[in-house]
Residue, then its C-alpha position, 0 to 999 in steps of 0.5 A: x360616732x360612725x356607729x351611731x350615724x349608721x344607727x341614725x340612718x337605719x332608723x330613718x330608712x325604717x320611717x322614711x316610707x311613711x312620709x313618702x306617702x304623703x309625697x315627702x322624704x327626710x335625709x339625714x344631716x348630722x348628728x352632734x351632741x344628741x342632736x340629729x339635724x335632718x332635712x325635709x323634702x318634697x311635700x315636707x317642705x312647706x308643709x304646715x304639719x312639718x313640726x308635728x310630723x319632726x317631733x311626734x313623729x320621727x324624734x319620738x321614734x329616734x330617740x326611743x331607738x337610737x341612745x344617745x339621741x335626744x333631739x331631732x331638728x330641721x334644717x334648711 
């Protein structure tokens, strides 16, 4: 599990400049049963494109590099 934590993490940090662009940030939470529960910083937070950015964005991209992902959820 620590591994696939350490997996999660990496490939976060790869994403993470991007929506820094755009005056946000992501953290990881947890991971449980395939789910990565991330939370949504700065501009994120609010925005209106936070679905848009969680599920074509940054699910699409975990779950094509991490196994064993299936499912990315914010979390307050």
């Amino acid at each position: 599990m620590e591994t696939k934590i350490k997996e999660i993490k990496k490939v976060l940090d790869k994403i993470r400049p991007y929506i820094q662009r755009d005056g946000g940030d992501v953290e990881f939470v947890s991971y449980e049963n395939g789910c990565v529960s991330v939370k949504m910083l700065g501009a994120c937070n609010d925005c209106l494109m936070q679905e848009d950015t969680i599920k074509d964005g940054v699910e699409m991209i975990l779950c094509e590099e991490v196994e064993g992902v299936k499912e990315v959820k914010v979390v307050g």
